[in-house]
C-alpha positions in Angstrom: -39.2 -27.7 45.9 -36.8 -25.5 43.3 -38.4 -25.0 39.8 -35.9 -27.0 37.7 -33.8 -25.0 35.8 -33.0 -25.8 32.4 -29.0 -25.8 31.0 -29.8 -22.8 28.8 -32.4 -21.3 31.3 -30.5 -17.8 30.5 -30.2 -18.4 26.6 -32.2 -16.5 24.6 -33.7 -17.7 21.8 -32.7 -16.0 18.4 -34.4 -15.8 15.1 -33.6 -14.2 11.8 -35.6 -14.7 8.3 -32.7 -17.6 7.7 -31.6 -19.1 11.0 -33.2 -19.9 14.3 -31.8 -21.0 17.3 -33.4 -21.8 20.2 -33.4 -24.8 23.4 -35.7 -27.6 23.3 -35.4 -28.4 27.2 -36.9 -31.8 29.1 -37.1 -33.6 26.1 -37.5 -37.6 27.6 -34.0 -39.2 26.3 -33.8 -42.9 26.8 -30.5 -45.0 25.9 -31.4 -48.1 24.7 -28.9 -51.4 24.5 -30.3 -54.6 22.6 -29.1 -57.1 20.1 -31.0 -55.5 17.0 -31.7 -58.6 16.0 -34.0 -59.8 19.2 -37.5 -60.4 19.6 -37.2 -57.4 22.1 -35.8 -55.1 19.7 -38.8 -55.8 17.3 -41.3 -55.8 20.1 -39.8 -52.3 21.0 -39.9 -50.6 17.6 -43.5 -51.6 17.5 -44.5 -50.3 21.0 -42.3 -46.8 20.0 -44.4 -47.1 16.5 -41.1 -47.6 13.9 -38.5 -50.0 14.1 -35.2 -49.3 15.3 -33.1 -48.2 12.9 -30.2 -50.3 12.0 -28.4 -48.6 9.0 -25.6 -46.6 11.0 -26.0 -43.0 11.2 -30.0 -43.1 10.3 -32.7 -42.4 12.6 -36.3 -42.7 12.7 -39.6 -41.1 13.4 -43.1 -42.2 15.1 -44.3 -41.9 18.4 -40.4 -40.9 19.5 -37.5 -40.0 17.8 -34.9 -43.8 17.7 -31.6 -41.8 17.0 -29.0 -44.6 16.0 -25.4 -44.5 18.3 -24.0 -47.8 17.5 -24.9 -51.5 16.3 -27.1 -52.1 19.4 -27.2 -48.6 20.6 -30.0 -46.2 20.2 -31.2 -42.7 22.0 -34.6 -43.3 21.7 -35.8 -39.2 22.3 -39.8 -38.3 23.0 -41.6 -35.4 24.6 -41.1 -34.1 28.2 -42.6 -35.6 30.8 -43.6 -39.4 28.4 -42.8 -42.6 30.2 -40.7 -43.8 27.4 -38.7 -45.9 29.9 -41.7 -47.3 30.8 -42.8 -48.4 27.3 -39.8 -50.0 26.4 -39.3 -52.2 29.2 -42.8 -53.4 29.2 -41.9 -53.7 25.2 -38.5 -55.7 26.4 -40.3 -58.1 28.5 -37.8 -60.4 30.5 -35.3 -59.9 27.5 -31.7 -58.9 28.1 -31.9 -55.1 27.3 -30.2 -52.0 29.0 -32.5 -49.2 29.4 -31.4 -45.9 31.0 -32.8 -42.8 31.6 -30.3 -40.0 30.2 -32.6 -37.4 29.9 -30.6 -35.2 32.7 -27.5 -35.8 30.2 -27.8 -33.8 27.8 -30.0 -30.8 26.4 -31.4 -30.1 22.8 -30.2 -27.2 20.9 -32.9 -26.8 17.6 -30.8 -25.0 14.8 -33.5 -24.2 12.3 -33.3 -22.1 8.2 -31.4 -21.7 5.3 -28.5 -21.0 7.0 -28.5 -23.7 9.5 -25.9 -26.3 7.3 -23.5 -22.8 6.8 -24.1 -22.6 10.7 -23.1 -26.0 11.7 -20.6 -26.2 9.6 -18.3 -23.7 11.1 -17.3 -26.1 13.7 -18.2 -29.1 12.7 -16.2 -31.9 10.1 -19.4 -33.6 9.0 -20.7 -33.4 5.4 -23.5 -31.5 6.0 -24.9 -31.1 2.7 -28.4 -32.1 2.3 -27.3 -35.5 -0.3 -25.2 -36.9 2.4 -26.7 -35.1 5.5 -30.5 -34.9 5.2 -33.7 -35.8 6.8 -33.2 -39.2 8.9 -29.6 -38.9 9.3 -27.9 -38.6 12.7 -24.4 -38.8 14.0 -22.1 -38.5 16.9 -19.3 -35.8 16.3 -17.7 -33.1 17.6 -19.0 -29.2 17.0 -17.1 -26.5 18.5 -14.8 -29.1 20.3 -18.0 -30.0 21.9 -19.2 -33.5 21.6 -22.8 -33.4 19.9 -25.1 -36.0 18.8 -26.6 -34.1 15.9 -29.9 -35.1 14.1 -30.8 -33.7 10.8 -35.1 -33.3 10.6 -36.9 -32.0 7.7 -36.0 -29.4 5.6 -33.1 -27.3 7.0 -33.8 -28.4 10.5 -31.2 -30.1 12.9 -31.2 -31.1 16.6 -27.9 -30.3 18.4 -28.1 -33.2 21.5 -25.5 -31.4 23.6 -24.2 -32.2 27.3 -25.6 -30.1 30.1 -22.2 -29.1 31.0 -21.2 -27.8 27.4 -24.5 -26.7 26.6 -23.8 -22.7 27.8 -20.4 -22.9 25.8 -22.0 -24.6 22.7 -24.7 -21.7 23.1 -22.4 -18.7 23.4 -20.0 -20.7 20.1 -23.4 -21.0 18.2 -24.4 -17.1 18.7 -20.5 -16.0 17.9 -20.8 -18.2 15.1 -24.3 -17.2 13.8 -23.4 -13.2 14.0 -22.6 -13.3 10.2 -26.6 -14.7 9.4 -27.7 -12.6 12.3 -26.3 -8.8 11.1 -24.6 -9.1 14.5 -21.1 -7.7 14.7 -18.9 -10.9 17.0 -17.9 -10.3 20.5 
């Protein structure tokens, strides 16, 4: 059988004193569809160890990552290889849920330092400043014309949840883009 190949297996990871860039391939991605209100919902956020979050644009942390998307929409996110899948539907019981595997959707970008708001904010319309924009927010946007599902972590940390099939253009926009914090001189 082919080694699987990641969607940045040629990317190479950057790092400066105050911006890092770098793919976080395989992560388990799980999207998750349940009335937020349920007996499932609640059974779920205590199997994945925090309940899902149900302030829009807000995302939690415990045994995964439970990345808002909509009033009963979550990307539920854990380490390569988990049975998240598993978990929840054993967590969902015979309730009406939709749970689908997406991991093969999309790859993580980690965009990581002081300069990682300057960064994403070259291509992207969100308010990224830490008051509006910090730890435990997420959203769906566009960066680079790319459509993103970008998670903000601690500190001056963010995930970049990118499509497989833009993830080599949102790689090559990022390290154009980044050539000012980098002491590169652009293509």
């Amino acid at each position: 059988m082919a080694e699987r190949l990641s969607p940045l297996a040629r990317f190479t990871p950057v790092s400066s004193g105050d911006l890092r860039i770098a793919e976080i391939p395989f992560l388990t991605q799980i999207n998750l569809r349940v009335d937020p209100k349920s007996r499932a919902a609640a059974d779920i956020g205590l199997a994945l160890g925090a309940p899902l979050p149900t302030e829009p644009g807000t995302c939690a942390s415990a045994d995964a990552d439970l990345l808002w998307l909509g009033p009963d929409e979550w990307l539920v996110v854990g380490e390569r290889g988990r049975d998240l899948e598993g978990t929840i539907r054993a967590a969902a019981g015979t309730a009406h849920a939709g749970i689908t595997d997406v991991s093969a959707q999309r790859t993580v970008v980690a965009v990581e330092g002081p300069r990682s708001r300057d960064l994403l904010a070259h291509g992207c319309a969100l308010d990224l400043h830490p008051r509006v924009f910090g730890p435990g927010r997420c959203a769906q946007t566009m960066l680079a014309r790319a459509q993103v599902v970008l998670a903000a972590r601690d500190g001056d940390a963010f995930r970049v949840f990118v499509r497989s099939s833009f993830a080599g253009y949102l790689a090559d926009w990022l390290m154009d883009a980044a050539g000012e914090y980098l002491g590169v001189t652009p293509r």
